[in-house]
MIDO-78281 format. One record per residue: residue number from 1; x, y, z of N, C-alpha, C in turn. Coordinates in pm, 1 decimal. Last residue first. Example, Ala and Ser with C-alpha at 12.3 -4.5 7.8 and 13.67 -1.06 7.14 Angstrom:
<atoms>
> pos/n.x/n.y/n.z/ca.x/ca.y/ca.z/c.x/c.y/c.z
> 2/1285.0/-225.0/708.0/1367.0/-106.0/714.0/1290.0/3.0/787.0
> 1/1319.0/-569.0/780.0/1230.0/-450.0/780.0/1320.0/-330.0/780.0
</atoms>
This chain:
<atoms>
> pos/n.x/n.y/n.z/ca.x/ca.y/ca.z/c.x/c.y/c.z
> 186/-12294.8/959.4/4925.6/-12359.1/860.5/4967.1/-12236.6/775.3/5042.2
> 185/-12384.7/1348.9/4844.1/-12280.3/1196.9/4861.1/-12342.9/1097.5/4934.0
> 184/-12571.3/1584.5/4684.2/-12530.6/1491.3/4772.5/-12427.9/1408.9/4822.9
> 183/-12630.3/1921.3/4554.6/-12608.9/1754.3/4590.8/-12580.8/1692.3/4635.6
> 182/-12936.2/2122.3/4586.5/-12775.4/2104.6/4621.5/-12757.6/1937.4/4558.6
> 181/-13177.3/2154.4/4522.8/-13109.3/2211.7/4450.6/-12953.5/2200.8/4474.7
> 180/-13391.4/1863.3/4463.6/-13291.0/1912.0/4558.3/-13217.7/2068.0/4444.1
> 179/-13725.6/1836.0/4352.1/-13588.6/1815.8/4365.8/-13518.3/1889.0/4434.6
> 178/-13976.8/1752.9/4387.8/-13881.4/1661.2/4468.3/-13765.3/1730.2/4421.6
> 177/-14109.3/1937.0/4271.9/-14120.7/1933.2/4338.9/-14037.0/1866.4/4437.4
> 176/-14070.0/1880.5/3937.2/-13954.6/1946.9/3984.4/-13982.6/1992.5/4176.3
> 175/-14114.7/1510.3/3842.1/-14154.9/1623.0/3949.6/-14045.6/1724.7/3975.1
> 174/-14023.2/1397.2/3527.7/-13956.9/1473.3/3704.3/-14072.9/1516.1/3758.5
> 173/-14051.1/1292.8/3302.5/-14089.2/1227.3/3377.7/-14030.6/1275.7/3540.4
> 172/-14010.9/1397.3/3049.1/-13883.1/1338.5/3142.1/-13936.5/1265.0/3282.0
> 171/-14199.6/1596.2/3046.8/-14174.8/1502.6/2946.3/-14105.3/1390.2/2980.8
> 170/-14164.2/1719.7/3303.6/-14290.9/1640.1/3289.0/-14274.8/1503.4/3189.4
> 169/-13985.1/1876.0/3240.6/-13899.0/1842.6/3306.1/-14085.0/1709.6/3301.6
> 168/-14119.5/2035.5/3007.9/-13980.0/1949.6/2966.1/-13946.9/1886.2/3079.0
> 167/-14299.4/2145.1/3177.8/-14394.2/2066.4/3067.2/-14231.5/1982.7/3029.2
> 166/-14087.3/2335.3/3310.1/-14198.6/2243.5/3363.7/-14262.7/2150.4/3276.1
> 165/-13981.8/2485.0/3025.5/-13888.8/2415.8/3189.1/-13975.4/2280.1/3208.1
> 164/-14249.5/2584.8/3001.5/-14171.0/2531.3/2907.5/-14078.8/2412.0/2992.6
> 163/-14360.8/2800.9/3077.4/-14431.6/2678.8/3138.7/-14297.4/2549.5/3054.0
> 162/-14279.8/3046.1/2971.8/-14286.5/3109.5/3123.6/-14344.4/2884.5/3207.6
> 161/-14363.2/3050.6/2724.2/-14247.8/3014.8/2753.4/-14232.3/3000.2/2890.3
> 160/-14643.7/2763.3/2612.3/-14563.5/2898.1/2694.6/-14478.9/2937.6/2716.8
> 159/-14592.6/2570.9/2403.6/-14591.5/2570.8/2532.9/-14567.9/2680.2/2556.3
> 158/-14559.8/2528.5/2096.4/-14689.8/2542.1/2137.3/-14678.1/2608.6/2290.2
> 157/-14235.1/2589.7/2055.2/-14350.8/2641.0/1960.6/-14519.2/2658.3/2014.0
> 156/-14156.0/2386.7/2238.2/-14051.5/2550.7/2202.4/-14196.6/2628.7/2100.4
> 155/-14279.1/2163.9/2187.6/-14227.2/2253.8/2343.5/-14174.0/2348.0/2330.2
> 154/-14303.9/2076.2/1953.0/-14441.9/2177.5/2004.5/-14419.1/2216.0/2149.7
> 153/-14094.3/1952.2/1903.5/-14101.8/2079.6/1852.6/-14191.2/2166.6/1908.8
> 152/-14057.3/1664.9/2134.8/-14097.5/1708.1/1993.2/-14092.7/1867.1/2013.3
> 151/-13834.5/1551.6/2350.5/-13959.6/1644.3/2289.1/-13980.2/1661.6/2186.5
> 150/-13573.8/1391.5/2508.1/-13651.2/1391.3/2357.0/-13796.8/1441.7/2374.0
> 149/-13357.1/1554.5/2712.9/-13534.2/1546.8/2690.0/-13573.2/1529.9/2583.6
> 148/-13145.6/1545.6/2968.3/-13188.8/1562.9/2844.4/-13317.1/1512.8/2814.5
> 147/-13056.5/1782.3/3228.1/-13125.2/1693.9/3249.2/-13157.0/1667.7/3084.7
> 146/-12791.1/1898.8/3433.6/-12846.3/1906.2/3279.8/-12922.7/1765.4/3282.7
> 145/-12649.3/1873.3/3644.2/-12671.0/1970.2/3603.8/-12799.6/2019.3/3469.2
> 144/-12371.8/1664.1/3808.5/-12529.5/1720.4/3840.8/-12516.0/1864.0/3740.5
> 143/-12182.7/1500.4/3511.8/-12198.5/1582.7/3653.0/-12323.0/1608.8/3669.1
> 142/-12169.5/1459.7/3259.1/-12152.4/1363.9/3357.6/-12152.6/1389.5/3507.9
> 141/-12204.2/1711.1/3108.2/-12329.0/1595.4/3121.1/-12301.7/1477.0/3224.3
> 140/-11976.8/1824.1/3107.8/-12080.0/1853.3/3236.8/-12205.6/1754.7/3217.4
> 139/-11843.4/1670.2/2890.7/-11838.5/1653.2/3057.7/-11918.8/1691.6/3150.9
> 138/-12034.7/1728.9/2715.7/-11962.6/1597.2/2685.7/-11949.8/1555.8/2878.9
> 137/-11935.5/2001.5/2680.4/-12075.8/1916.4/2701.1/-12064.2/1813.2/2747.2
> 136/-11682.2/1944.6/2573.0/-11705.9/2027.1/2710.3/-11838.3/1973.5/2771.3
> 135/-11573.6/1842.0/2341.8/-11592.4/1761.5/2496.4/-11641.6/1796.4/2592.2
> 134/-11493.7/2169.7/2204.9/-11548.6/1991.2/2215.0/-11509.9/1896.9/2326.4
> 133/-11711.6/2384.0/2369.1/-11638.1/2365.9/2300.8/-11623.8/2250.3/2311.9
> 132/-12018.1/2504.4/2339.8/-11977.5/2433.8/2442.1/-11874.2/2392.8/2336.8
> 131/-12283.1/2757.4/2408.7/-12254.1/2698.0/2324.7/-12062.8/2659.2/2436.7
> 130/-12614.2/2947.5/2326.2/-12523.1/2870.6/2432.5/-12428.1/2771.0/2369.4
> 129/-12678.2/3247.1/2194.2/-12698.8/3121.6/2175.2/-12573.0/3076.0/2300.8
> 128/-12855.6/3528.0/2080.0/-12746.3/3473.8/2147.3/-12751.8/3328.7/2122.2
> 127/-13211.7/3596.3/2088.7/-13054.7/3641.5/2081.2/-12973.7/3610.7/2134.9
> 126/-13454.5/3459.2/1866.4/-13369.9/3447.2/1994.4/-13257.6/3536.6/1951.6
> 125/-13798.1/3384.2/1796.2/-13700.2/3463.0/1717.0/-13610.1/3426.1/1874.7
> 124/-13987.0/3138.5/1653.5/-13948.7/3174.7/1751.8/-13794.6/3247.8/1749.3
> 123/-14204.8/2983.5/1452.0/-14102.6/3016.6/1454.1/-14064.3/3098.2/1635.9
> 122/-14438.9/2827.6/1204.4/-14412.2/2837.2/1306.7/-14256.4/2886.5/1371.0
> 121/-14407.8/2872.1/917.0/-14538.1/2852.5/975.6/-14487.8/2836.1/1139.0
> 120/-14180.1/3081.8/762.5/-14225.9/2923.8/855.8/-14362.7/2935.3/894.7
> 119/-14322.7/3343.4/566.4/-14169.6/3233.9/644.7/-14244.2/3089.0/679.6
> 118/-14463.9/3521.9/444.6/-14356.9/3442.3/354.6/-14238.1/3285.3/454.3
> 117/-14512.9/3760.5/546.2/-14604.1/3631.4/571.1/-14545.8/3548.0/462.9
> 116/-14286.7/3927.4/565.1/-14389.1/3955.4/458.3/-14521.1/3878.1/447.2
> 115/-14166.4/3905.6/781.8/-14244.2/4022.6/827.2/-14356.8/4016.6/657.9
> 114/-14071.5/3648.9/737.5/-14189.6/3644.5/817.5/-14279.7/3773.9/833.4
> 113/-13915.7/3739.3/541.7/-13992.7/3640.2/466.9/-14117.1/3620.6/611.3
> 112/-13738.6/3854.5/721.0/-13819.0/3977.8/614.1/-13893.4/3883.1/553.1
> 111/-13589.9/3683.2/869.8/-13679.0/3779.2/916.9/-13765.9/3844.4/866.2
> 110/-13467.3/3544.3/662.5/-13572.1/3447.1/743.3/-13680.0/3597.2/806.6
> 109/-13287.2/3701.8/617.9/-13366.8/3610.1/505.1/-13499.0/3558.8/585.6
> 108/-13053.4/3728.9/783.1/-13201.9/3820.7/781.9/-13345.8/3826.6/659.8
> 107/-12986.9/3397.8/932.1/-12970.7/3584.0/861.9/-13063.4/3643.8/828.1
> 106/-12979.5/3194.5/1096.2/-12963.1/3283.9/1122.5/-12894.9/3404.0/1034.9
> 105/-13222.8/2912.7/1151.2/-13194.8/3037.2/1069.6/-13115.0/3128.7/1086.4
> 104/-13300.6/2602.2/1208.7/-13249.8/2724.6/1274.6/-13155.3/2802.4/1133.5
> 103/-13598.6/2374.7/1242.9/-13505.5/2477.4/1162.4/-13419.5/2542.0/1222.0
> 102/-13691.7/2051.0/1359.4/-13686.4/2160.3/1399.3/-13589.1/2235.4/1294.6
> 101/-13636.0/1788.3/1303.7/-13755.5/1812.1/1412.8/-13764.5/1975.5/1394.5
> 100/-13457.5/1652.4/1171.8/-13555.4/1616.4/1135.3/-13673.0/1708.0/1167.1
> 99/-13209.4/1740.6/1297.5/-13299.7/1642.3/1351.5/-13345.5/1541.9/1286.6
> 98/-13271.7/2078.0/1184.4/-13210.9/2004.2/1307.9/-13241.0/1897.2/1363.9
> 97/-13140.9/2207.4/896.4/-13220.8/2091.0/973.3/-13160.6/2060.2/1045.8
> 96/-13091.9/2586.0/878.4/-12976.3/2410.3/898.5/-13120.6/2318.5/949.0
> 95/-13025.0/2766.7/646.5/-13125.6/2728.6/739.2/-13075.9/2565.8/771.3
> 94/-12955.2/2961.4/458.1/-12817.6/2931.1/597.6/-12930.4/2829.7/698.7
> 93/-13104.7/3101.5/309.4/-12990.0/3044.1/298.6/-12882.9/2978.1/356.0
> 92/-13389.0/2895.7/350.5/-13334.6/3030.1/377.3/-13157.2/2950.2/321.7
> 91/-13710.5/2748.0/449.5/-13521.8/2734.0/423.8/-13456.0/2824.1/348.6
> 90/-13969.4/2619.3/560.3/-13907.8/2702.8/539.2/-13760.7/2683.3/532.8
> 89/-14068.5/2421.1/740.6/-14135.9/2444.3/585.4/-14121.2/2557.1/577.4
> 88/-13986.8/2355.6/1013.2/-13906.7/2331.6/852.9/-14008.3/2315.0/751.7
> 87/-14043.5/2569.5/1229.8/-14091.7/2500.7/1148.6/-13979.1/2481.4/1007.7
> 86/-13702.1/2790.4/1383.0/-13837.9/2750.9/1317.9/-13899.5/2640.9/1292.6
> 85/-13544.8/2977.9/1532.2/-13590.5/2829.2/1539.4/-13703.2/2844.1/1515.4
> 84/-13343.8/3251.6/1478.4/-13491.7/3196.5/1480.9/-13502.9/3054.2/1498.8
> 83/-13140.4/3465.8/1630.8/-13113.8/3349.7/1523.6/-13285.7/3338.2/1547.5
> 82/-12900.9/3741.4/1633.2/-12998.2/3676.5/1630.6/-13011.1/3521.5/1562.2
> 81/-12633.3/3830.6/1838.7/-12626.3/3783.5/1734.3/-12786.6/3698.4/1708.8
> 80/-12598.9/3982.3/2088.3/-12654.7/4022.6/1948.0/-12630.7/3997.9/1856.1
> 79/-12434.6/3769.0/2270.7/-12627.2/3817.1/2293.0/-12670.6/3922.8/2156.2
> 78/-12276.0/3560.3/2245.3/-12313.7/3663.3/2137.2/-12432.1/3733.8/2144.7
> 77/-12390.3/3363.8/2490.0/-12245.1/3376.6/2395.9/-12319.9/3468.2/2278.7
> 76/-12546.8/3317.8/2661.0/-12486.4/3417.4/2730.2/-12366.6/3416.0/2572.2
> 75/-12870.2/3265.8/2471.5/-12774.4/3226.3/2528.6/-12694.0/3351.2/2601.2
> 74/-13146.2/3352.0/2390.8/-13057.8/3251.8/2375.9/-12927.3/3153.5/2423.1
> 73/-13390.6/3477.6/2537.6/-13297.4/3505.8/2508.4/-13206.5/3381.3/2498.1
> 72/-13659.8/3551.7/2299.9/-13628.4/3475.4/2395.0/-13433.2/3451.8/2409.7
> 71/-13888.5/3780.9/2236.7/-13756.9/3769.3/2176.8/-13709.7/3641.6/2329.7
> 70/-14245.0/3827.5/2210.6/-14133.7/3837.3/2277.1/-14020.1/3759.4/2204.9
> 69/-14422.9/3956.6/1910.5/-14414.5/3842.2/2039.6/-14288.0/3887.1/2082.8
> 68/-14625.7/4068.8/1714.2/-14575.1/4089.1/1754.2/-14565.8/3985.2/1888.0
> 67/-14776.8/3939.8/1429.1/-14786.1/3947.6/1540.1/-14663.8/3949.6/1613.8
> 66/-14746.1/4066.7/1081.2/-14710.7/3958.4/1163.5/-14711.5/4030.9/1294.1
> 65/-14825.3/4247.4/905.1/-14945.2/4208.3/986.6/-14837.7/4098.0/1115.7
> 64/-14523.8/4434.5/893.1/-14658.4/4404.0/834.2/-14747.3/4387.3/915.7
> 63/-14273.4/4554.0/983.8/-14356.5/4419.6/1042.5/-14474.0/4358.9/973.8
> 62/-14002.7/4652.0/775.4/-14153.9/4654.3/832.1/-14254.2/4541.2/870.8
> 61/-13698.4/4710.5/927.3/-13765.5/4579.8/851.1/-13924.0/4613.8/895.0
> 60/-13497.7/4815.2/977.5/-13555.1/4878.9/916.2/-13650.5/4766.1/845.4
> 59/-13333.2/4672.6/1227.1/-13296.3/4585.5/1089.2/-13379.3/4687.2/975.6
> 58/-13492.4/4760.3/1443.5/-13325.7/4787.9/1403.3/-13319.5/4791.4/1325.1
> 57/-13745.5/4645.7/1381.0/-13708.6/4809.0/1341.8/-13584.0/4802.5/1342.9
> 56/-13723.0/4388.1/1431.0/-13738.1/4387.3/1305.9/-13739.5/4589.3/1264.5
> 55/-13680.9/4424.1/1730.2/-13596.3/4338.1/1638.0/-13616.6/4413.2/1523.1
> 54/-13984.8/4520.5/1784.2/-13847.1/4599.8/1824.9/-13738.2/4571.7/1741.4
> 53/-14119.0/4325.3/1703.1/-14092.0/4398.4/1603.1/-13995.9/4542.7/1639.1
> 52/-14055.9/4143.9/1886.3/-14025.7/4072.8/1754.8/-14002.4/4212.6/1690.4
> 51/-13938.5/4297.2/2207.9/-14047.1/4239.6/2140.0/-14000.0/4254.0/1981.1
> 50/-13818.9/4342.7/2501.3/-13761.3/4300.5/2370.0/-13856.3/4203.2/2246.2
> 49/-13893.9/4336.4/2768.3/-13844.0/4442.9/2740.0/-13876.9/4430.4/2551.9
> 48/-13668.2/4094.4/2860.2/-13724.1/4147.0/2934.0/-13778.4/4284.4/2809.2
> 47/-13642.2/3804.9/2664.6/-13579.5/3913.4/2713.6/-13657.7/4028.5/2766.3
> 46/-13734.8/3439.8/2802.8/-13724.3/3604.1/2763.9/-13682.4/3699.5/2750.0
> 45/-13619.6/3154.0/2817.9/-13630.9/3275.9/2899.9/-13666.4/3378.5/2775.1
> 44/-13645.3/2917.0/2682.4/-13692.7/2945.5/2811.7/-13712.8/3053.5/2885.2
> 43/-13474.8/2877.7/2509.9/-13639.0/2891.0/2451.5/-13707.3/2879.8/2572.6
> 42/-13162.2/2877.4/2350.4/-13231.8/2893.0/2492.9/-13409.3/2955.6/2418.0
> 41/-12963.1/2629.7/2161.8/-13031.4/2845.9/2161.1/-13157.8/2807.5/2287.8
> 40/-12669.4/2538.1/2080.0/-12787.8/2489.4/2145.7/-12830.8/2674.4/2151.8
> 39/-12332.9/2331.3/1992.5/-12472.7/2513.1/2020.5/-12610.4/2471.6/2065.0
> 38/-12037.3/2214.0/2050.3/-12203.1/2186.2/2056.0/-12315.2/2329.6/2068.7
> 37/-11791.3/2073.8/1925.9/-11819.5/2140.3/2054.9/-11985.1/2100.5/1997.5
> 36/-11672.3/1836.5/1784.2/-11598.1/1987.4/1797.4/-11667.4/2058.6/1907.3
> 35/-11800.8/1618.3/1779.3/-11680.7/1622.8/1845.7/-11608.8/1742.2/1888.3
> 34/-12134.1/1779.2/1826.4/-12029.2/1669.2/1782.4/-11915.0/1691.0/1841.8
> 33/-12408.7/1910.3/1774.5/-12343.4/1899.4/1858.6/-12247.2/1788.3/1786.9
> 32/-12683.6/2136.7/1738.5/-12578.4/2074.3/1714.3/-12461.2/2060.4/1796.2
> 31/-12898.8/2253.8/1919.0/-12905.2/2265.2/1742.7/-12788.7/2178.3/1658.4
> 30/-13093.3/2204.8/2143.7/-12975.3/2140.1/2065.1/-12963.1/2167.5/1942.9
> 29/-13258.1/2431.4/2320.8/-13287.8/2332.5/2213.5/-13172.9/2306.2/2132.4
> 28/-13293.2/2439.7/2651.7/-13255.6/2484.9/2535.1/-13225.5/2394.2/2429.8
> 27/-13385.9/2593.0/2903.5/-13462.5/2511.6/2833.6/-13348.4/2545.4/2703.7
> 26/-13319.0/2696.7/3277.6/-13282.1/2677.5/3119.0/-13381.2/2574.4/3059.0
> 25/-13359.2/2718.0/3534.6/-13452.6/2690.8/3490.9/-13416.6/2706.3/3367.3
> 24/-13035.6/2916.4/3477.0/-13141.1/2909.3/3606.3/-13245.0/2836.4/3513.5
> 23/-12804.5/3017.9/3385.4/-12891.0/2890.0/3351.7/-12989.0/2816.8/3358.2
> 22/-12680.1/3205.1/3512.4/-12756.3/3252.2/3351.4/-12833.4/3159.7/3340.8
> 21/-12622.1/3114.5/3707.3/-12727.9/3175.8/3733.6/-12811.9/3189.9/3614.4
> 20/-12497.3/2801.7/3781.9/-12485.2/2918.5/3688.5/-12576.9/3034.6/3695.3
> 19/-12563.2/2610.8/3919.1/-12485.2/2678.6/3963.1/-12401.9/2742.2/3879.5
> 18/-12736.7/2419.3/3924.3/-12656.5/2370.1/3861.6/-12509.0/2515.6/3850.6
> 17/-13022.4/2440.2/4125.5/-12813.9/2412.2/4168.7/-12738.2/2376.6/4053.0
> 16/-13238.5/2256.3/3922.2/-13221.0/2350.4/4050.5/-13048.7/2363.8/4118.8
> 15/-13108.1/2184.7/3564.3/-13162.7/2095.9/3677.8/-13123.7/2236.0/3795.1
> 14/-13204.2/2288.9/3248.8/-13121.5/2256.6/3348.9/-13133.7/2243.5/3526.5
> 13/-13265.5/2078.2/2922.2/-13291.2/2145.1/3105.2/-13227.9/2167.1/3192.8
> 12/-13224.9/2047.8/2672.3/-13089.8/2019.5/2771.9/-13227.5/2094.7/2912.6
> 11/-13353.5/1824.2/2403.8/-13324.9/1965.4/2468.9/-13277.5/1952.6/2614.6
> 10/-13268.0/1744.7/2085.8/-13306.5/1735.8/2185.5/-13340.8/1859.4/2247.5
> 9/-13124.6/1768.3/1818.4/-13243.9/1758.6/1812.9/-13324.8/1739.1/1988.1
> 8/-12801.4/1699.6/1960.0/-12893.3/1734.6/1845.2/-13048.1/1682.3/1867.2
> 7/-12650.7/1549.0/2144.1/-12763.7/1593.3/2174.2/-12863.7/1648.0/2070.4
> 6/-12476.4/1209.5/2120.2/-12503.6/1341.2/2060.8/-12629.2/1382.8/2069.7
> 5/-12459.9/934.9/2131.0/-12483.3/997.2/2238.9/-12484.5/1147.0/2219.4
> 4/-12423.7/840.7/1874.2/-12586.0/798.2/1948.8/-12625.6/873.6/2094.6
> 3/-12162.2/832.2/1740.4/-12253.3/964.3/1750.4/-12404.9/937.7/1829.3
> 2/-11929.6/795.1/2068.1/-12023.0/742.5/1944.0/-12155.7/832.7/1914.9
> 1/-11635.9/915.0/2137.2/-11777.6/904.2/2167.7/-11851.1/865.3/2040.5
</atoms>
């Protein structure tokens, strides 16, 4: 495969019937992808329950002034393993550019530089992440399931999460009104 068809920096939607449940209305932002497999961290759902500075007490980390927000849950692979997708005007020791478009952080460098007002200017904390060994992506992209979406950053950062799906499936140009959740043959 040629690298032009690599999802990095994108984001994967996942289309009504794709017949995962975890996946339901997914939004998730490509953090990398290549021959070896592919991660991506979910910015669609929530964790029920699981607010920033819940996070930042495990860790004995004092919140300061930073505003408390919901934890979005990432994926079904390592649900306690945190990570952040941030603004890149921030970089940490492990902070990977994704793109051009977007940061992803995952150690606790990033957490204590936001609880000090020290981090990104824009960020979004997650647990877990989705993730696809090599070719795997590769194939379910050739099946009903996954819809891809060049967006800019301000769909994981400005958009609601609860509107995210919808404003990505808009970007793309869907009505999610027309769609089927089964599929077809012709």
């Amino acid at each position: 495969m040629n690298e032009a068809c690599y999802l990095t920096g994108q984001f994967l939607l996942a289309m009504p019937g794709i017949g995962d449940p975890r996946f339901d209305h997914a939004v998730i932002a490509m953090c990398a992808h290549d021959a070896q497999g592919a991660l991506g961290i979910g910015v669609g759902n929530e964790i029920d329950g699981m607010g920033f500075h819940d996070l930042l007490a495990q860790l004995d980390i004092d919140p300061g002034n930073v505003p408390d927000r919901a934890v979005n849950r990432g994926g079904p692979v390592e649900p306690g393993r945190g990570f952040v997708m941030h603004s890149r005007d921030w970089e940490g020791q492990d902070t990977i550019d994704v793109a051009g478009r977007w940061a992803l952080s995952g150690t606790i460098d990033v957490l204590r530089a936001i609880a000090d007002g020290k981090g990104p200017r824009q960020w979004l904390p997650a647990l877990g992440y989705a993730g696809w060994g090599g070719g795997q992506l590769d194939e379910e992209m050739t099946r009903h399931g996954w819809l891809t979406v060049e967006a800019d950053a301000s769909l994981m950062f400005e958009v609601p999460t609860s509107e995210r799906w919808a404003r990505g499936m808009a970007v793309a140009g869907v009505d999610p009104r027309f769609l089927s959740s089964q599929a077809g043959s012709a």
